[in-house]
VEXGU-914864 format. One record per atom (N, C-alpha, C): residue in three letters; x, y, z. Coordinates in steps of 0.1 Angstrom, whole numbers, padded with zeros to 4 digits, always signed. Layout:
ALAXYZ;...
% end
This chain:
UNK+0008-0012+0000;UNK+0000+0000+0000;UNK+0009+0012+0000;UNK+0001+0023-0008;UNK+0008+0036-0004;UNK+0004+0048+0001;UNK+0008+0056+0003;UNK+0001+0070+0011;UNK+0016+0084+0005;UNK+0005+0095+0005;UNK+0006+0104-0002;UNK+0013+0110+0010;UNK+0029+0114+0013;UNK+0034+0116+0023;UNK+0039+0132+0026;UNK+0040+0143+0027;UNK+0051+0151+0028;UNK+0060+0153+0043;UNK+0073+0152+0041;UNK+0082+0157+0057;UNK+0085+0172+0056;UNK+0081+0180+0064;UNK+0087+0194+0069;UNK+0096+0193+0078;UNK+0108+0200+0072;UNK+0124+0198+0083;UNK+0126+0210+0086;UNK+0127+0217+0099;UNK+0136+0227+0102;UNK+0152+0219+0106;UNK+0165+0230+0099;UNK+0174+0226+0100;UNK+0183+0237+0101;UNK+0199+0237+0103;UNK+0209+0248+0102;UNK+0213+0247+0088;UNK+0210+0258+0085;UNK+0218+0261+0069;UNK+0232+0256+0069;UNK+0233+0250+0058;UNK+0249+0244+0054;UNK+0246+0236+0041;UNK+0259+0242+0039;UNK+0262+0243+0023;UNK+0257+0221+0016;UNK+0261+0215+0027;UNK+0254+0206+0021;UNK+0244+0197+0026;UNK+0233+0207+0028;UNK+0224+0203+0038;UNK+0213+0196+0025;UNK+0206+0195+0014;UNK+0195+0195+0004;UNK+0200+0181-0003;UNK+0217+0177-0005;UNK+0220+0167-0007;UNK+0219+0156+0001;UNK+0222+0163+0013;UNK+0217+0150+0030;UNK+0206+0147+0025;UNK+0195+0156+0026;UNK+0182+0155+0027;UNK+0180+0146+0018;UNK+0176+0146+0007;UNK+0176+0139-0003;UNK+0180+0125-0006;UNK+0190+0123-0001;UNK+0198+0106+0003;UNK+0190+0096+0005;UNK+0181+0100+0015;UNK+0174+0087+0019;UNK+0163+0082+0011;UNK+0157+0090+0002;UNK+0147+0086-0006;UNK+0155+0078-0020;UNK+0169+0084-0027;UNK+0176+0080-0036;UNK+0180+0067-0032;UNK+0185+0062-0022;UNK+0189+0049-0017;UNK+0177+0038-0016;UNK+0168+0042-0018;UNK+0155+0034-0018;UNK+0147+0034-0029;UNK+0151+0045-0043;UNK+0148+0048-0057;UNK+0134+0056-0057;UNK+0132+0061-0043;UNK+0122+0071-0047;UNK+0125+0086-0051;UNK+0119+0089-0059;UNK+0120+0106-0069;UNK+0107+0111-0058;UNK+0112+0123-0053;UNK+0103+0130-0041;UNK+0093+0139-0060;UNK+0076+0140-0058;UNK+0071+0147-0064;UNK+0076+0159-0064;UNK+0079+0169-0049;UNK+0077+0180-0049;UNK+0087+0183-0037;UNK+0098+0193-0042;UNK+0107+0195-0028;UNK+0109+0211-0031;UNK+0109+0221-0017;UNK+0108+0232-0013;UNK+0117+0233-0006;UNK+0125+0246-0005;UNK+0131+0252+0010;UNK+0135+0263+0001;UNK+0138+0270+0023;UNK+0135+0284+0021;UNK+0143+0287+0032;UNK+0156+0296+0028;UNK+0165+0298+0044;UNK+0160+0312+0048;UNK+0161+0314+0064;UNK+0154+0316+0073;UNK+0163+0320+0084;UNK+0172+0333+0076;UNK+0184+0338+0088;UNK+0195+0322+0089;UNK+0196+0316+0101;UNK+0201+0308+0101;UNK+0196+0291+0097;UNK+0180+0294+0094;UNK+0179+0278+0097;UNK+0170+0279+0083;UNK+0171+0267+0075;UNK+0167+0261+0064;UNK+0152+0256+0070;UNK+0144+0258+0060;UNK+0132+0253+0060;UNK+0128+0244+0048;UNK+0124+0231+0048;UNK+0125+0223+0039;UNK+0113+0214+0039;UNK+0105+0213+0025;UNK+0092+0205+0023;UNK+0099+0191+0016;UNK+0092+0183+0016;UNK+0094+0171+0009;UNK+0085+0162+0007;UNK+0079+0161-0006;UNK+0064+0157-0011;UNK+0062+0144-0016;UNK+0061+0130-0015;UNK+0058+0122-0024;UNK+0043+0115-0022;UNK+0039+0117-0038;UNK+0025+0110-0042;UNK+0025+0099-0037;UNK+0030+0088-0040;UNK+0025+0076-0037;UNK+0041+0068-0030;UNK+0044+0070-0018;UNK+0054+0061-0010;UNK+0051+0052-0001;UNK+0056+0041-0007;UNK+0051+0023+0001;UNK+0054+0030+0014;UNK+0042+0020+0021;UNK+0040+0025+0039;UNK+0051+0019+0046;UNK+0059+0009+0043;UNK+0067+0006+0046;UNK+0079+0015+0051;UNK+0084+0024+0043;UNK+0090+0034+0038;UNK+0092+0044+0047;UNK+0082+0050+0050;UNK+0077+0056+0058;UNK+0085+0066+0069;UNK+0083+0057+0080;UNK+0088+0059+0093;UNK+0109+0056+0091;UNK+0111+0048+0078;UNK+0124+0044+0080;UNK+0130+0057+0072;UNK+0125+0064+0063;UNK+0127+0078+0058;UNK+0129+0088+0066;UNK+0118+0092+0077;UNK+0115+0097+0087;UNK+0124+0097+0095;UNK+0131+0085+0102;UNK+0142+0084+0108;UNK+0157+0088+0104;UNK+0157+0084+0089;UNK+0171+0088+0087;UNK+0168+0103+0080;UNK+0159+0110+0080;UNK+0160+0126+0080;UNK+0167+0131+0094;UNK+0156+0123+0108;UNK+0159+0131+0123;UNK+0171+0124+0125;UNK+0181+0120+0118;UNK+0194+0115+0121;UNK+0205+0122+0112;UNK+0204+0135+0104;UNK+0210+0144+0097;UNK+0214+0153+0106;UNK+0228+0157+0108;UNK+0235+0165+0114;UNK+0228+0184+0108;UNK+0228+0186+0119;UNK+0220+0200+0118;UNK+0204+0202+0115;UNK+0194+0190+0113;UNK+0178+0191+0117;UNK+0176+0192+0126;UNK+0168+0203+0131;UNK+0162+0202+0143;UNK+0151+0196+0142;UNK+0144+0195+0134;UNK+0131+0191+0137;UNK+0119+0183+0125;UNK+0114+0171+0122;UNK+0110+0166+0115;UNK+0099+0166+0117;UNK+0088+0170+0109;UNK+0073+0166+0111;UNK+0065+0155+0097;UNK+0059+0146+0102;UNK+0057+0142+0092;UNK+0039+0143+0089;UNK+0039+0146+0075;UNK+0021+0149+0070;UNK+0016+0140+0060;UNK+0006+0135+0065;UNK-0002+0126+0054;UNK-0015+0131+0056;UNK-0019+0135+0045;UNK-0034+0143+0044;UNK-0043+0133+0048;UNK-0045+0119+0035;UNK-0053+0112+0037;UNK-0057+0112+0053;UNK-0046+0103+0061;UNK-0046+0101+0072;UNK-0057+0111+0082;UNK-0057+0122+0075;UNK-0064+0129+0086;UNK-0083+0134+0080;UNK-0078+0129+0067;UNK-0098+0130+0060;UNK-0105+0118+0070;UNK-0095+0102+0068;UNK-0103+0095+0074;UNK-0104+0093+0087;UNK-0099+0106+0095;UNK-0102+0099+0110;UNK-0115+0116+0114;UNK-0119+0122+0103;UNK-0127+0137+0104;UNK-0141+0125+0098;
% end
């Protein structure tokens, strides 16, 4: 099964912070639909969108984002998830 996922990362700007980011979907062959950021004085703001990522996937993505040197902070959003619990 899959689910329509996006991660929002606050993180410290650095010069190779968007290549980290990105890693953990490439090593697993997923192409993110839709990726955003926006720096913010010192800290990077970062979206990261995929249509359809196996649920599997998931939480192990998740983790190796909140395990990048300089994120503060990972949130993860699945829309679906929240039509069917309204």
């Amino acid at each position: 099964m899959t689910s329509h996922v996006r991660f929002l990362l606050d993180a410290k700007c650095s010069p190779g912070l968007l290549p980290r980011v990105l890693q953990p979907f490439a090593r697993r062959d997923l192409i993110p639909d839709r990726m955003w950021s926006h720096r913010s004085g010192d800290t990077m703001h970062v979206e990261i969108a995929v249509e359809a990522m196996p649920d599997e996937e998931i939480h192990l993505i998740e983790g190796n984002l909140r395990q990048i040197v300089g994120v503060h902070q990972v949130i993860q959003v699945r829309p679906e998830a929240r039509r069917a619990a309204a």
